[in-house]
N, C-alpha and C positions, 0 to 999 in steps of 0.2 A: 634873466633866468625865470622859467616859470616855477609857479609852487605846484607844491604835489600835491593831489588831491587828497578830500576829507575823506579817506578810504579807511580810517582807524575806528569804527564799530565793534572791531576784538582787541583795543586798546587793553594793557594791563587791569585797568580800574574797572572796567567793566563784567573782565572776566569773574571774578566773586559772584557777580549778581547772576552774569549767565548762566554759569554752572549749574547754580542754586536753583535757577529756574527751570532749567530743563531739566536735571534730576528729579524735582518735587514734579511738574506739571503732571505725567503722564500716569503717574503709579497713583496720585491724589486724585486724579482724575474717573481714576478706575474705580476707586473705593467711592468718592462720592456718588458715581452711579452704583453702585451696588447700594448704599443707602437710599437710594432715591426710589429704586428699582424694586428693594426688600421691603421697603415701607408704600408701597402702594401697589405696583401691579404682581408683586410675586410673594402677599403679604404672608398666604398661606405658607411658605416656607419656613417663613419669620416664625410667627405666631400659634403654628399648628403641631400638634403632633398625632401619629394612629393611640386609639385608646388602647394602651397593656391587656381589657378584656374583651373587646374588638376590635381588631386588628384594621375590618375595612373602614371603622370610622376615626372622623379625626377629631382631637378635641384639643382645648385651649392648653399653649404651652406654660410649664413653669417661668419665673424673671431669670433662673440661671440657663434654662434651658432656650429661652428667647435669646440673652446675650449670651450666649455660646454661637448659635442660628447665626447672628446677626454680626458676630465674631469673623467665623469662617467665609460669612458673604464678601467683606469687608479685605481678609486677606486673598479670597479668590480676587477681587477691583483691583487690587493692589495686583497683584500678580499677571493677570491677564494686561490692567494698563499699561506693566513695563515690560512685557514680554511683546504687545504690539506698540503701544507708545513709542515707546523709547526709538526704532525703527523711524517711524512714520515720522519723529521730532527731527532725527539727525536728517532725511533724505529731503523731507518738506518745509519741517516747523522753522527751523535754523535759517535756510535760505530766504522761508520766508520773512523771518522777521528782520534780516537785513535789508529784504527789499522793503519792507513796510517804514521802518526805521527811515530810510535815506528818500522814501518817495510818498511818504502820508504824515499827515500829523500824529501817528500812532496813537491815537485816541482807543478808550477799550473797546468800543463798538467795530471799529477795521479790524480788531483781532480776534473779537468775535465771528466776524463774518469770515474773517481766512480760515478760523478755526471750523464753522463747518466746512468751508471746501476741502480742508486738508482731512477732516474728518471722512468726510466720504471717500477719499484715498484712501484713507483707514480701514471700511467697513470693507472696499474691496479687498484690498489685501489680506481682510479675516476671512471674508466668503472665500475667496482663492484659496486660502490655507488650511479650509474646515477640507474635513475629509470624508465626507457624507452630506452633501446636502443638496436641495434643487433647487429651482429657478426660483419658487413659492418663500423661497429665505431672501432674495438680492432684499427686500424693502426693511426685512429685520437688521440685516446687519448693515445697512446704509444708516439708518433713525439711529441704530445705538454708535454708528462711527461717527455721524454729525453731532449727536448731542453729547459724546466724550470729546471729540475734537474742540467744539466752543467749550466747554468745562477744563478740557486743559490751556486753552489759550486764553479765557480769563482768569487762572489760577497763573500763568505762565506772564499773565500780564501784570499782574498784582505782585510777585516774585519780581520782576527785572524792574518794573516801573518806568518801561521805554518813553513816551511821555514828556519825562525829565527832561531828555538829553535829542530826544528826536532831531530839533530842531539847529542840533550842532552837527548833524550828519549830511543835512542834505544838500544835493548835486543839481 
């Protein structure tokens, strides 16, 4: 009689971990780029506001008025992560890390690097889904789907700790 193959990757014990993982990855992912985002290239949003006695200029924000800013950026990442995340994890991320799991060492650099490819899956399927935009955007929304895609799959790799167990999966 032969045995069945090592096809148990959503074994019971694992599933906690999974879950965990791709819940947190993509909406963590999203907020940490709005952090990264707000704090250097969109600082002005952050830290600025029009003066009350001139309106066209702008001047330095209050600390409630900065964590307020830096508040709502935080819950747009969030929001925007799991609104395309969550998609892009179940159709991509999922399968992908079954295959990584049973065919690489799942070290965090492989899930880095699937993480941008699946990421630029990502940025199309934002560009596809904006409703105003031109050709002069593909490069914007590909840079921000590769560098949320690696931020969710080493936050997604750091959650599951595939790693551990890689080496009992493969075929």
């Amino acid at each position: 009689m032969s045995e069945a193959p090592k096809d148990n990757w959503l074994k019971s014990s694992n599933m906690p971990r999974l879950g965990f993982a791709t819940a947190l990855a993509p909406p963590a992912a999203g907020a940490l780029l709005a952090i990264i985002l707000g704090l250097t290239v969109f600082n002005g949003q952050i830290f600025l506001t029009p003066d009350p006695a001139n309106p066209g200029q702008m001047i330095g924000a209050s600390i409630p008025l900065i964590a307020g800013n830096l508040f709502n950026a935080v819950t747009g990442g969030i929001i925007l992560g799991a609104l395309v995340g969550w998609p892009v994890m179940l159709v991509f991320g999922l399968p992908g890390h079954a295959v990584l799991l049973r065919k690489t060492s799942a070290k965090l650099w492989i899930y880095g690097a699937a993480g941008i490819v699946i990421g630029l899956a990502g940025g199309i399927f934002r560009y596809a889904q904006a409703r105003s935009h031109s050709a002069n955007d593909l490069p914007q929304f590909l840079a921000i789907g590769a560098v949320t895609g690696t931020l969710a799959a080493i936050i997604f790799w750091f959650a599951r700790r595939p790693d551990k167990d890689a080496a009992e999966y493969k075929s």
